[in-house]
TORGUDO-594387 format. One record per residue: residue in three letters; x, z, y of N, C-alpha, C in turn. Coordinates in Angstrom, 3 decimals. Atoms other than C-alpha are relative to their C-alpha. Example, Ala and Ser with C-alpha at 12.3 -4.5 7.8 and 13.67 -1.06 7.14 Angstrom:
<sites>
{'ALA' {0.890 0.000 -1.190} {12.300 7.800 -4.500} {0.900 0.000 1.200}}
{'SER' {-0.820 -0.060 -1.190} {13.670 7.140 -1.060} {-0.770 0.730 1.090}}
</sites>
This chain:
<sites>
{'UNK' {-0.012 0.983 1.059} {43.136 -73.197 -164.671} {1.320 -0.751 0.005}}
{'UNK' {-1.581 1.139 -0.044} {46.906 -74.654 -163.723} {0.533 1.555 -0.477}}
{'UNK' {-1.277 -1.312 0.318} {50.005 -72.515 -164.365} {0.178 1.276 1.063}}
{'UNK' {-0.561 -1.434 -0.911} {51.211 -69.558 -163.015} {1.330 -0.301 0.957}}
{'UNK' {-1.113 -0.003 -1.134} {53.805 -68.962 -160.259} {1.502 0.038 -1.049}}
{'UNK' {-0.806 -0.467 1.351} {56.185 -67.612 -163.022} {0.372 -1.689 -0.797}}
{'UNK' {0.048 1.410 0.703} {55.494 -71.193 -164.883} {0.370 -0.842 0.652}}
{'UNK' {-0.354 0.912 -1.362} {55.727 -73.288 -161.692} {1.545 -0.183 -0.064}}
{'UNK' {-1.821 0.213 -0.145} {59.473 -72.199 -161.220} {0.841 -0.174 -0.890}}
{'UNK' {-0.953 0.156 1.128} {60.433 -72.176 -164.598} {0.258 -1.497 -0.200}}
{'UNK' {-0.278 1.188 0.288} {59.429 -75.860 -164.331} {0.617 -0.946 0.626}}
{'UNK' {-0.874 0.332 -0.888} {61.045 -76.187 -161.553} {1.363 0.133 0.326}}
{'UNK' {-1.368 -0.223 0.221} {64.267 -74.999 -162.206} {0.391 -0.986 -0.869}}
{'UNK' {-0.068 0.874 1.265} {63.976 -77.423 -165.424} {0.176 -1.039 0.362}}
{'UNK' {-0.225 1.828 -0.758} {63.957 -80.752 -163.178} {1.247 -0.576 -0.138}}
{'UNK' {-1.262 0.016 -0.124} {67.337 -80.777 -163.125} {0.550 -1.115 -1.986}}
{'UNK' {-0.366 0.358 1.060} {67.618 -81.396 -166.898} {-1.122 -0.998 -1.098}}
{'UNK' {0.812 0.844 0.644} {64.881 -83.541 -167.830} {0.963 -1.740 -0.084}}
{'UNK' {-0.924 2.021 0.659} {66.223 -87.646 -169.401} {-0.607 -0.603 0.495}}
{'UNK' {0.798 1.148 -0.158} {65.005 -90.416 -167.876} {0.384 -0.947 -0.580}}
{'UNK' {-0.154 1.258 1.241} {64.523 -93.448 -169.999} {-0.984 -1.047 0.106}}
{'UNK' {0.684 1.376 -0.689} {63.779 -96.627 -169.259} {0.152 -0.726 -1.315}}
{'UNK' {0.209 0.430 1.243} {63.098 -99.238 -171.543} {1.069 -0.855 -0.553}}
{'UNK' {-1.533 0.380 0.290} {66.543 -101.101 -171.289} {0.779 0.993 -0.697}}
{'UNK' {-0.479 -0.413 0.417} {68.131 -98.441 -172.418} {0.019 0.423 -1.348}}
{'UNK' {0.095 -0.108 1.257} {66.263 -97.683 -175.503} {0.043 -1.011 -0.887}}
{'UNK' {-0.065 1.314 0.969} {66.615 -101.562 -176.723} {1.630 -0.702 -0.087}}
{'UNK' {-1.503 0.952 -0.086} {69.664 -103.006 -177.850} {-0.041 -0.798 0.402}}
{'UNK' {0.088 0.796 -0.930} {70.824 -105.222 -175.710} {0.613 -1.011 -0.664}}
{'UNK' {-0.439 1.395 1.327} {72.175 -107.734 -178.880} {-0.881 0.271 -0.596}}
{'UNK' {0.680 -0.311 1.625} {69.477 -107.242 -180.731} {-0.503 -1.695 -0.087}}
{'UNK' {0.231 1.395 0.655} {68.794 -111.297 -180.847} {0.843 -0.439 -0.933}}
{'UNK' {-0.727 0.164 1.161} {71.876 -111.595 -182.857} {0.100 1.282 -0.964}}
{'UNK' {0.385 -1.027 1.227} {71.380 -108.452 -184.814} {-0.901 -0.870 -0.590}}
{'UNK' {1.478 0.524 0.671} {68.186 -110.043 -185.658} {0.229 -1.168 -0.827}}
{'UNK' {-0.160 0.833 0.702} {69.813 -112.857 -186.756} {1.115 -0.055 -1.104}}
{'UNK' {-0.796 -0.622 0.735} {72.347 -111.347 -188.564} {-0.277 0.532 -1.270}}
{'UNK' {0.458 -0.650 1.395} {70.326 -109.239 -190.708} {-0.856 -0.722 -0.797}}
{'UNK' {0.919 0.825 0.788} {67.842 -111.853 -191.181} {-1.819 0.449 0.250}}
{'UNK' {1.533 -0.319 -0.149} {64.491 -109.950 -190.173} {0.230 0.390 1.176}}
{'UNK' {1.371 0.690 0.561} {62.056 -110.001 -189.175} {-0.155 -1.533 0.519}}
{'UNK' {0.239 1.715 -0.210} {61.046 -113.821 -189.220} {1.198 -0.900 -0.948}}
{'UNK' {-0.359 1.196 0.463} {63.375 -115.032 -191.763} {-0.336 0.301 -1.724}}
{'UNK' {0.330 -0.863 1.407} {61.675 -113.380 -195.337} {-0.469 -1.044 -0.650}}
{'UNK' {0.849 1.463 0.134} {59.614 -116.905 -195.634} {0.636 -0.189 -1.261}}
{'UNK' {-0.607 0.633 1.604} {60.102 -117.754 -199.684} {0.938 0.566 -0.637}}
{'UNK' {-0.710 -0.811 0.532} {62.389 -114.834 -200.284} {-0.554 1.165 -0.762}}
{'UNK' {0.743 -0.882 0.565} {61.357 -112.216 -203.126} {0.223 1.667 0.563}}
{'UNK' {0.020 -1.407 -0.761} {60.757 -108.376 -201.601} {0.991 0.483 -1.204}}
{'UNK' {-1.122 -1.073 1.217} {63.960 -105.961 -203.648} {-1.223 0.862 -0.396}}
{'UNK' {0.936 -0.600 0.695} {61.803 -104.246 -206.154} {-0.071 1.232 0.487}}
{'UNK' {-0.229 -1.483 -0.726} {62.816 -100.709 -204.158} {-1.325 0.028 1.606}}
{'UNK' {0.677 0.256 -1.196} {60.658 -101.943 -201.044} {-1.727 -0.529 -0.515}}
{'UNK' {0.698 0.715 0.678} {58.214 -104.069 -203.326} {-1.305 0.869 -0.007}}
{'UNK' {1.338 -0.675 -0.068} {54.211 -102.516 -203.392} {-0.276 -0.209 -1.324}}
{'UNK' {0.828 0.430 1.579} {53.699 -104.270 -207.062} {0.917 0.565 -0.679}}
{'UNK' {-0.409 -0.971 1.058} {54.862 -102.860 -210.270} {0.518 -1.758 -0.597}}
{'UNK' {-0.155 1.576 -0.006} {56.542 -106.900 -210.872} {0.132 0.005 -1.439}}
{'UNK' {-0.585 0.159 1.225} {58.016 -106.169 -214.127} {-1.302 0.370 -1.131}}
{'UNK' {1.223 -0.066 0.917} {54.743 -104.675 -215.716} {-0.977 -1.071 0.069}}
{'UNK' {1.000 1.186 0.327} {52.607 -107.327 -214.367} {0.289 -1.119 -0.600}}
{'UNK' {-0.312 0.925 1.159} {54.785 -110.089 -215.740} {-0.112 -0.246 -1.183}}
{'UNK' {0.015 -0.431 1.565} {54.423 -108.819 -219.066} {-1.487 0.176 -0.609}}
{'UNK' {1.663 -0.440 0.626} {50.219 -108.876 -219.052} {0.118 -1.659 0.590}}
{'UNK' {0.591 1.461 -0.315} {48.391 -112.354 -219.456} {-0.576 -0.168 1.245}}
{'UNK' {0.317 0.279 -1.056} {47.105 -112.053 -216.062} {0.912 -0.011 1.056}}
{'UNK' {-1.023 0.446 -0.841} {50.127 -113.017 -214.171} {0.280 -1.156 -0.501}}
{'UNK' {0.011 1.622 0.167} {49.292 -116.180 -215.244} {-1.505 -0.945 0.154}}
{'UNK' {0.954 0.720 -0.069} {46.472 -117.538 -213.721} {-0.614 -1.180 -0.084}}
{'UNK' {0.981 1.214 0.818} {44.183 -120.346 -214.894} {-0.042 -0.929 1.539}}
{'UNK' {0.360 0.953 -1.432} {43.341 -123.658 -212.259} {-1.332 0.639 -0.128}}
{'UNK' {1.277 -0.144 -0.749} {39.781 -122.478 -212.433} {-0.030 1.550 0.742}}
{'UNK' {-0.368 -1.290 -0.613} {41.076 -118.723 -211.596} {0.463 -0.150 1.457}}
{'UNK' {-0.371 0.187 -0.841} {42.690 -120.147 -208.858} {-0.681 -0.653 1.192}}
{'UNK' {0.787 0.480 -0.797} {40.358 -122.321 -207.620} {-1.070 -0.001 0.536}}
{'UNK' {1.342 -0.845 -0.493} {37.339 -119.851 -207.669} {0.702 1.051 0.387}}
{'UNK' {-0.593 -0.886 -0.597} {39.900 -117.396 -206.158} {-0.468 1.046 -1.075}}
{'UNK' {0.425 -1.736 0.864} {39.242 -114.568 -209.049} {1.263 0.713 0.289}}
{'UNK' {-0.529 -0.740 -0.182} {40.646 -111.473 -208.890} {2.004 0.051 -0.495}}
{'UNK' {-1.332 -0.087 0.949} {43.772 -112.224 -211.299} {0.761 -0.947 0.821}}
{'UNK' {-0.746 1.052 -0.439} {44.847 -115.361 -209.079} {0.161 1.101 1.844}}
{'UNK' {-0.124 -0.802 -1.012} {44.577 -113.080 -206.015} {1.082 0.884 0.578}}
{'UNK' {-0.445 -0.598 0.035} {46.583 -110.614 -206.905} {1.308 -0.475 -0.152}}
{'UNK' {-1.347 0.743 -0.171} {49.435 -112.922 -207.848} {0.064 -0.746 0.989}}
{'UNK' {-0.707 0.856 -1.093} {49.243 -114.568 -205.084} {0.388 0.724 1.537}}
{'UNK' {-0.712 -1.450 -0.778} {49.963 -111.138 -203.187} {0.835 0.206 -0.551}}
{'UNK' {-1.470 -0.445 0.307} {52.739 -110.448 -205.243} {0.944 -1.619 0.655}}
{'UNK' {-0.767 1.310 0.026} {54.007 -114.313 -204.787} {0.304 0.370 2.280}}
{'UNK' {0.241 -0.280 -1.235} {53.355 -113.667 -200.988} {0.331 1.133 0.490}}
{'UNK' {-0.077 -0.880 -1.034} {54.403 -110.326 -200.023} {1.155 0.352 0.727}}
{'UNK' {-0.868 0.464 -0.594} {57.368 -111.132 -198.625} {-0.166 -0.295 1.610}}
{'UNK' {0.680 0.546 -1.494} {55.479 -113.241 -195.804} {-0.571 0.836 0.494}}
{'UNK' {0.501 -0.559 -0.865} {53.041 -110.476 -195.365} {0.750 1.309 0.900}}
{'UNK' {-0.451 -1.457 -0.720} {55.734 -107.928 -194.791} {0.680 -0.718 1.256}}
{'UNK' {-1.224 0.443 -0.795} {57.808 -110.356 -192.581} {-1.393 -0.009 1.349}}
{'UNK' {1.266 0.416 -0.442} {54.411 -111.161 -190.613} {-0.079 1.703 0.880}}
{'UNK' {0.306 -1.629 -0.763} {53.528 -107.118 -190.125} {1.271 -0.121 0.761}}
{'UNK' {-0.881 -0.703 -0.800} {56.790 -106.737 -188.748} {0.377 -0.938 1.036}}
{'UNK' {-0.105 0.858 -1.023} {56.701 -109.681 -186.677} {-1.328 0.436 0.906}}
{'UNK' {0.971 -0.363 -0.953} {53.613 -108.137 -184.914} {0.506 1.391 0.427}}
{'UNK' {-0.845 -1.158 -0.403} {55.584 -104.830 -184.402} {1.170 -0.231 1.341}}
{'UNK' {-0.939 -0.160 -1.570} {57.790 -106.140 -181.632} {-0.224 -0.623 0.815}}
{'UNK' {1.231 0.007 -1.282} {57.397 -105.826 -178.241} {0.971 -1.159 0.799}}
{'UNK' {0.095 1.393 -1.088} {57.246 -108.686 -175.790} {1.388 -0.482 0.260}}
{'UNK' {-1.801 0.641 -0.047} {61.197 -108.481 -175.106} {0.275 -0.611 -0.956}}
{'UNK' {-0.753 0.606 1.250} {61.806 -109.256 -178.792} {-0.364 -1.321 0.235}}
{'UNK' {0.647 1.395 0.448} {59.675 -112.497 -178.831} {0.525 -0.876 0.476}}
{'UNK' {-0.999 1.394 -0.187} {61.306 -115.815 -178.737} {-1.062 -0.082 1.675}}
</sites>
């Protein structure tokens, strides 16, 4: 049920050329000023997503009466105030996902 003799040495001849990789090596070692450089993740807060990245269709929904929700739409949460307030918001939620994407080194 293991390898063969044949297999054994082939994998043993192979030792030689295997990578070791540690986790310093695969992280930039500036990446706090990269990070602050480019601006993400953690600085998206009140900035609109480039329509190329964007999940909503912005320009069609602007153009229908329901990208303009009502105070009682808003304040019984209906579907139409919802949805704009995911487009108004998805900025935060993308900055948010990608602030749960990095690992323990990144974090302040």
């Amino acid at each position: 049920a293991g390898c063969t003799e044949v297999e054994a040495e082939e994998l043993e001849s192979n030792v030689s050329r295997l990578v070791h990789i540690t986790a310093d090596s695969i992280q930039d070692p500036d990446w706090k000023m990269n990070s602050l450089l480019v601006g993400q993740p953690g600085y998206m807060r009140g900035h609109a997503v480039p329509k190329g990245v964007s999940q909503f269709d912005t320009d069609q929904w602007n153009q229908t009466t329901l990208a303009y929700p009502t105070r009682t739409q808003s304040r019984k949460s209906h579907i139409n105030w919802l949805a704009q307030d995911a487009i108004n918001k998805e900025a935060e939620h993308l900055d948010r996902a990608a602030h749960g994407k990095l690992s323990k080194a990144q974090t302040y």
